[in-house]
N, C-alpha and C positions, 0 to 999 in steps of 0.2 A: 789649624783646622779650617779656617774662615776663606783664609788665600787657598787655601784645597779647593773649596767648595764654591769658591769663586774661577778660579780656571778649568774645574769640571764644568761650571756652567756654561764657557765659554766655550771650550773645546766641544761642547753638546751642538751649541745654538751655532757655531761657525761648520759642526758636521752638516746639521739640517739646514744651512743655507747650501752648503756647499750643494750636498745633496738636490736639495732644489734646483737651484740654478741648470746642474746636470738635466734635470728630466726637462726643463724647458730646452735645452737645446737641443736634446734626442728628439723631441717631439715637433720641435719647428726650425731645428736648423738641421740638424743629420736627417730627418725622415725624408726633406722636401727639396734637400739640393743634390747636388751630384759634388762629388768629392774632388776636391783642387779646385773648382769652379770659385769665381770671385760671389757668389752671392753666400757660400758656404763659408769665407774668408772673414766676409763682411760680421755674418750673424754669429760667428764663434769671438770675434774681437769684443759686438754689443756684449755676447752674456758675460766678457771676462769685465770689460770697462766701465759697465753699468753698478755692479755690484759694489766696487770700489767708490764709485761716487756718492753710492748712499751711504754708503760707513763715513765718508770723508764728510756727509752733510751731517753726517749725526754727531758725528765727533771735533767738527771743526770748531765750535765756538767753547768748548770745555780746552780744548787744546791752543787757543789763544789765536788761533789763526786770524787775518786781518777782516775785518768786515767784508768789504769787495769780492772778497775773495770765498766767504761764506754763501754770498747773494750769488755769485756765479757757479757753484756747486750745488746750491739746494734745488734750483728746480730739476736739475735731470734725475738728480741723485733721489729728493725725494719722490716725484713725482714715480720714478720706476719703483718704490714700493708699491706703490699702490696698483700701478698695471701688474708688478708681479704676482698678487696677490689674485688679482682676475684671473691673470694665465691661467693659473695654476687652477684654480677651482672651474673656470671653463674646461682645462682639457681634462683632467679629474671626470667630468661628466662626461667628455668625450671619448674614454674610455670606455664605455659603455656602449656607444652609436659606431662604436671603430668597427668590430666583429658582425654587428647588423648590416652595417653598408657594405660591408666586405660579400658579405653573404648572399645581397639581395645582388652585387653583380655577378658574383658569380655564376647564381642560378638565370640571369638574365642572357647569359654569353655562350651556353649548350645554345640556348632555344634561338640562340641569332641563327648558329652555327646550322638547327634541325632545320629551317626555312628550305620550302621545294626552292629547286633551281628552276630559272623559265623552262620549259620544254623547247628540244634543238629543232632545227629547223631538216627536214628528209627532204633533199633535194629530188628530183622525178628520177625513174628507174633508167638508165641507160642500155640499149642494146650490147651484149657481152659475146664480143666473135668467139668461133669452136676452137679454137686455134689455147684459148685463154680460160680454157675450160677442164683445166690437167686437175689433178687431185691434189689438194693442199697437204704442207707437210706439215704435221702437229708440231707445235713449238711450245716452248714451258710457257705460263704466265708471266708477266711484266711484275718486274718487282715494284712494290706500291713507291709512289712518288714520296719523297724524303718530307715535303710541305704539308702531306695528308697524314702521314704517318703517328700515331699518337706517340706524344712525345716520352722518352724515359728521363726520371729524375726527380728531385726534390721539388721546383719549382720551374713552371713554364714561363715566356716571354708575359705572359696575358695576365699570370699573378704578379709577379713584378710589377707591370701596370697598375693593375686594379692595387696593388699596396701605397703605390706612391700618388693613385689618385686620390684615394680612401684617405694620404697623411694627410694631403694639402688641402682638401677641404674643412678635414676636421682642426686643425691648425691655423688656416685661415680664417674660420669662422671662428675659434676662440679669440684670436688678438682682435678680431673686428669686436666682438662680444665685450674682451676685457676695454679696449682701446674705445667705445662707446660710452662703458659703462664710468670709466674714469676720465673722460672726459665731460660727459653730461655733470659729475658729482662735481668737479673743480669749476666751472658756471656756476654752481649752486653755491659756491663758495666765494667767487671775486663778483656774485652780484650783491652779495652783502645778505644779513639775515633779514626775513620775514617778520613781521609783527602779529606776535601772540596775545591774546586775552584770555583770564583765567579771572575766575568770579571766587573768593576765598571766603565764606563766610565766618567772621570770630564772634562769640558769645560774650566776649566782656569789651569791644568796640562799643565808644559809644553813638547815639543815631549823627552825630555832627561830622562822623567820621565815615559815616555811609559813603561809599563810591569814592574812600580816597585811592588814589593808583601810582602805584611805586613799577618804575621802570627798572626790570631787571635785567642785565647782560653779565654775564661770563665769558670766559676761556676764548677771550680777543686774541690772543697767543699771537702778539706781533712779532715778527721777525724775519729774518733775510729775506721771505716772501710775503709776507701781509706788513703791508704797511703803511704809512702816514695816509693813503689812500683809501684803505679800509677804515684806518679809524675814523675817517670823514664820514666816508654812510655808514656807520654805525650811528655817530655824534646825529647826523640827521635826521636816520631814524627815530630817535630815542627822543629828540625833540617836538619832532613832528607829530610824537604824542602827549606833547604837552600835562608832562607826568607830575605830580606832586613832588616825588621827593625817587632820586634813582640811586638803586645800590649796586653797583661793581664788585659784583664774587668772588672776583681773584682769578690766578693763569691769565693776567693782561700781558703780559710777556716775556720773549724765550729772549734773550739777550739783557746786558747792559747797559744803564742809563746811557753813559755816554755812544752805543752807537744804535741805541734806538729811541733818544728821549726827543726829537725832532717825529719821529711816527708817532709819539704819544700828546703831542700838543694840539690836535683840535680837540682834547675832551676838556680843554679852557672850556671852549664854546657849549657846555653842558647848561642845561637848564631848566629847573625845578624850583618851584616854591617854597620846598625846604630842604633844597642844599642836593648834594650827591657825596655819598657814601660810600668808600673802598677796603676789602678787606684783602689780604693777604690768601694767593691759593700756594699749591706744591712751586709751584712753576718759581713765582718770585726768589722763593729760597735758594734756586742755581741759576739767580741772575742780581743777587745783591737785593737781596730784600727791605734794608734800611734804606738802602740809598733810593730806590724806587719809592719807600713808603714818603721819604722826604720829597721825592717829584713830584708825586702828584699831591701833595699839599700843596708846593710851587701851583698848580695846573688850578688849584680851586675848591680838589676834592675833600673831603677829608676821610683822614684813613682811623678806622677804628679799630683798635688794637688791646682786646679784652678789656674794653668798657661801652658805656651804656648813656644814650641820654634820651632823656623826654621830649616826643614832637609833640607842636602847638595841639596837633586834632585826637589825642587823648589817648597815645599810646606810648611803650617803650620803643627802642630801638636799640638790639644792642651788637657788637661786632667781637667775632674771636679772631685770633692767629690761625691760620693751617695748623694741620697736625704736623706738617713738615719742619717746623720750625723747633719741635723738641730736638731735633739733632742739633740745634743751636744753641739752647736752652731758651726756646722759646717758647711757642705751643699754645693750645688754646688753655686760655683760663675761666671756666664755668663759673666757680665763686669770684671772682674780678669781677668778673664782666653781668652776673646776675643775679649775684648770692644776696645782696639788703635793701631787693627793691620789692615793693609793693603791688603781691599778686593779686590786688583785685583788679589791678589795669592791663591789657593785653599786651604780649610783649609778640615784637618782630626782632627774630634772630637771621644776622647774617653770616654766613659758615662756609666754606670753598667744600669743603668736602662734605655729601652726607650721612660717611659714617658715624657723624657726631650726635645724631637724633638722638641716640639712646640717653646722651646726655642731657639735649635741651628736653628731653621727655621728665628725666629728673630735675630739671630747672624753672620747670613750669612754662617754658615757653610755648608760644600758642603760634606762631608760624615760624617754622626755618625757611632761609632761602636758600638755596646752591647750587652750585653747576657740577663741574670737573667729569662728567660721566662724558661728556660728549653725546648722548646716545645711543654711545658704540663708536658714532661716525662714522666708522667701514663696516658694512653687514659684511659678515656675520661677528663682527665685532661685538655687540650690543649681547650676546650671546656670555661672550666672558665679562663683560662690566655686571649682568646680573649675579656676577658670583661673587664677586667684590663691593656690589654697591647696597644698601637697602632698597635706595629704590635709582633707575636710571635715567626717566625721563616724567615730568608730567607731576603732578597732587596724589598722595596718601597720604593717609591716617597710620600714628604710631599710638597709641592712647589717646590724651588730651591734644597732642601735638598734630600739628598740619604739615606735612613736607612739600616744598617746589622744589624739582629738579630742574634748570632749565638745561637745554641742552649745547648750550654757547654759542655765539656768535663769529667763531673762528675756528681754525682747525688745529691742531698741533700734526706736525713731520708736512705730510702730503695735502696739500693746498686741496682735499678731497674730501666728500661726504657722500653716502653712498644707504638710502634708508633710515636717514640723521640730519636731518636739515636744518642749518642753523636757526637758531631764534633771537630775537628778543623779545620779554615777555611783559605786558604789562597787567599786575597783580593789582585787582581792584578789589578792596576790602567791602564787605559788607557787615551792615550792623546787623543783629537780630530785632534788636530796637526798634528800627526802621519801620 
């Protein structure tokens, strides 16, 4: 029943690309060329060879493919997710502007046509001999000229026209549209995330712990495209604000030690007063999760894996597993990691995913950290992670409990963000005390 309901899935999701892919090319390759024509050749080859390349980026590193050969596959393959996603919702609305503009030429092209003609020019009367003066013989009328004649048929030379001028604007302005808009989002991407402040106020903080600030990043999602380059302004970032103590959320990334543990090496160069902190997200679990956890220990970090320890300025700190790791038997563990400590002191939970609130809201935790939402990262993305997530970007309240979402520092698939801009956030605690 499982393998059923798994290749119904497939054969669903490979109709609806298939599907797709069709209406891009009727809309910008069949509407706007002419048939046999090499530009026609050219756009029917992109929609077949584009589509394959993004399957071949999704599935290359599960499939053992060689790294090289990952890195030279992800950027077309990924990056046409994302333009295709533009296309499609740009021409989607240009369905709409297609019948209007059709319309307004139409009614523009009688009124060319109603336009006076100049008035002809009556050359002066000539003398007319007697001779030339017989009676005219009636003759039928001139059958009307073939070029004035109103045309019979379904469609004139001038609809034709106005169809395929009507495509290729609307067609054109959508790939300008999509090709804009995903282009402006992957800039927002390979300039590295922005620096966030968020002000957390705890009630069992004590005043010594006023203004301490925990640098948060998530969902660095290195691989065949982000890489040792990106973790560098990240690592810069994160220093440059000179944080107490930084916690790593997990989804640091989408490959294997061995061919991405060389992008993971400048978060050596981390730096906080009380150390940096890394917890396990989904991501690590399909890329060797132990072996990564043992990396960045190598790196400085230390990985917290359903336990808890005491910082100097008078709070807990404690780290779970992803929920992705029960498939392993791993997972997070709430009593491990919180069950016999002492709630009159505030606790800092760090969690990859924030479906787990409901738990640290039972655990007496007073702030969760976590990422994994991306914040969508492609609008209208952000639209389905609210249906999946408690919360997607930004501080709520579940009860006692405080949640951060941040919305990571990377992308996963498409080097793209679109209404989701990456962050890194520094969490500065406030006392009441104070």
């Amino acid at each position: 029943m499982v393998v059923f309901l798994l290749v119904l899935v497939l054969v669903v999701v490979l109709a609806l690309l298939g599907g797709v892919h069709w209406y891009v090319w009727r809309r910008l390759v069949r509407d706007v060329t002419a048939p046999g024509g090499l530009p026609r050749r050219i756009g029917t080859a992109a929609v077949v060879v584009l589509p394959l390349l993004s399957l071949g980026a999704l599935v290359s590193a599960r499939a053992g493919v060689p790294f090289p050969v990952q890195q030279v596959i992800a950027w077309p393959g990924q990056m046409w997710l994302a333009v295709l996603l533009y296309l499609v919702l740009a021409l989607v609305v240009g369905e709409a502007v297609r019948p209007l503009l059709r319309a307004r030429l139409a009614r523009r092209a009688p009124a060319a046509a109603a336009a006076p003609a100049p008035a002809p020019v009556v050359p002066e009367a000539v003398p007319v001999p007697a001779a030339a003066t017989e009676p005219l013989t009636e003759t039928a009328p001139a059958a009307p000229d073939a070029a004035t004649a109103t045309p019979v048929g379904p469609e004139t030379p001038s609809d034709v026209s106005r169809r395929l001028f009507v495509s290729r604007v609307v067609g054109g302005t959508a790939a300008a549209v999509a090709l804009g808009t995903v282009g402006y989002g992957t800039y927002g991407v390979l300039r590295g995330p922005r620096v966030k402040r968020v002000t957390v106020p705890l009630a069992k903080i004590p005043r010594a712990a006023h203004g301490y600030r925990i640098a948060v990043v998530s969902d660095i999602h290195l691989g065949p495209i982000l890489g040792r380059a990106h973790t560098q302004r990240i690592v810069d970032a994160i220093n440059s604000t000179q944080p107490d103590l930084i916690a790593v959320v997990g989804d640091l990334v989408d490959g294997t030690v061995e061919n991405l543990g060389p992008a993971a090496e400048p978060l050596a160069r981390l730096r906080a007063r009380h150390g940096s902190f890394f917890v396990t997200g989904n991501h690590e679990y399909f890329s060797g999760a132990d072996a990564w956890v043992d990396h960045v220990r190598e790196l400085g970090l230390r990985p917290l894996r359903n336990e808890r320890l005491e910082i100097p300025a008078g709070f807990d700190l404690a780290g779970v597993d992803d929920v992705a790791g029960e498939s392993e038997g791993q997972g997070p563990d709430f009593v491990r990691a919180l069950g016999d400590r002492d709630r009159a002191r505030a606790a800092v939970l760090l969690a990859h995913q924030p479906i787990v609130v409901h738990d640290a809201v039972r655990h007496g935790v007073d702030l969760q950290l976590s990422g994994h939402t991306h914040g969508g990262q492609l609008w209208p993305g952000n639209l389905l992670a609210e249906l999946a997530n408690p919360t997607v970007a930004g501080l709520e309240r579940y009860g006692d409990t405080q949640l951060y979402v941040s919305r990571g520092a990377g992308a996963w698939g498409p080097p793209v963000r679109v209404g989701a801009p990456s962050d890194i956030t520094v969490v500065e605690l406030a006392s009441k005390q104070a």
